[in-house]
N, C-alpha and C positions, 0 to 999 in steps of 0.2 A: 798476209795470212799464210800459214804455214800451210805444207803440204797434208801433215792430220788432218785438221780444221777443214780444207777442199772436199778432201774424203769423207768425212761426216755430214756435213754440210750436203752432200750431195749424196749422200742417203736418205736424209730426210726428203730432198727435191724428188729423188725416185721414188718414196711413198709418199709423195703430196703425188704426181705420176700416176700411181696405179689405181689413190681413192680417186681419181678424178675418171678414171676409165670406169671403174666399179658403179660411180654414180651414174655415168652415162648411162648404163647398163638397167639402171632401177629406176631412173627418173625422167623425166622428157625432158631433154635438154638438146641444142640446136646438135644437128649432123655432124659435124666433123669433130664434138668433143670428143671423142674416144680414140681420135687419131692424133691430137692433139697431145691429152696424156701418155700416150703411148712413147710418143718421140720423147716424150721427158721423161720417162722412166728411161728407156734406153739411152738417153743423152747420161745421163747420172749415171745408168753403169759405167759406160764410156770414162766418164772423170774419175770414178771411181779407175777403172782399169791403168788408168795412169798415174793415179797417185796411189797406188795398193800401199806400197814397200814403202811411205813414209814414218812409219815406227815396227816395232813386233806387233801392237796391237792392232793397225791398221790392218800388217799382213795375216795375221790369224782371222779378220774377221771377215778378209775377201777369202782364205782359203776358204774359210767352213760355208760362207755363200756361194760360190762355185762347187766346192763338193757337192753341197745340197742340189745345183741346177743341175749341174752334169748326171747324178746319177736319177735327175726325173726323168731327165732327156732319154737316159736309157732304159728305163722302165716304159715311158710311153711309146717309145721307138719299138718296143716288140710287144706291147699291151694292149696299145690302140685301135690295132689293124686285128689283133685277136678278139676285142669288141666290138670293131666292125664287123667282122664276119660273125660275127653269134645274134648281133642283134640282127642284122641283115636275114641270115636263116631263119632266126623267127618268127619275122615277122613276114617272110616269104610261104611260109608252111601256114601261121595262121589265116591269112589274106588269096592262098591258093594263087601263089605266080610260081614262076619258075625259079630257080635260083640265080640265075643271068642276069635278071631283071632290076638286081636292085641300085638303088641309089647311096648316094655318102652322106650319110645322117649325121656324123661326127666331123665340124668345122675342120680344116687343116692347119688351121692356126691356133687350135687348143694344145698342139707340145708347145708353142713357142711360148705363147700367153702360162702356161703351168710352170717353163721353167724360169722365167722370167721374174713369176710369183716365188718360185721356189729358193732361188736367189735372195731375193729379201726377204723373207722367211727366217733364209739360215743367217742373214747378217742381223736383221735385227734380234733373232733369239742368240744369237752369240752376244751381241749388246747388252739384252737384258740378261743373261747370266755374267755378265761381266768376265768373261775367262781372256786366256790368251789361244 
């Protein structure tokens, strides 16, 4: 099997990965499925990350899925903690506490889990536009 073929191959393994988390998410299914798909989406980046460079198209379609993650990373990196504090204050003001008082309403694992998403995203819409 050639190093293309890896890479591809383990695109789709990272989104059989992510629908396997998403269903966790919607349906009763035993505990630990969400950690389960979790590691196989990142295991597939992982393979992917090592087989990028085996053609131009392989490499244009890890750049543009990396593009895409890197710049949610940094959109959530200063957006996140700006929506925690807005929601936090307002619902300190409608609830009458003090502003000290609040809590993390927003998981700390929604950048990872968004770029992660974001990632395959940009590969497989680079896929379905067939570009380089």
């Amino acid at each position: 099997m050639s190093r293309a073929n890896i890479f591809m191959n383990a695109g789709w393994v990272g989104l059989a990965g992510i629908l396997v988390v998403v269903a966790s998410h919607v349906f009763a299914v035993p505990e630990g499925t969400e950690l389960v798909g979790s590691i196989i989406a990142v295991f597939a980046c992982w393979t992917m990350l090592f087989t990028r460079n085996a053609d131009e198209y392989t490499s244009g379609l890890w750049t543009s899925a990396a593009s895409l993650a890197f710049g949610t990373v940094l959109i959530l990196f200063l957006a996140l903690p700006f929506f925690e504090g807005v929601y936090d204050g307002f619902n300190a003001a409608h609830e009458g506490r003090a502003a000290g008082e609040s809590t993390q309403d927003i998981p700390a694992m929604l950048s990872i889990t968004a770029a992660i998403g974001a990632f395959y995203l940009g590969l497989f819409w680079k896929r379905l536009r067939g570009g380089m």
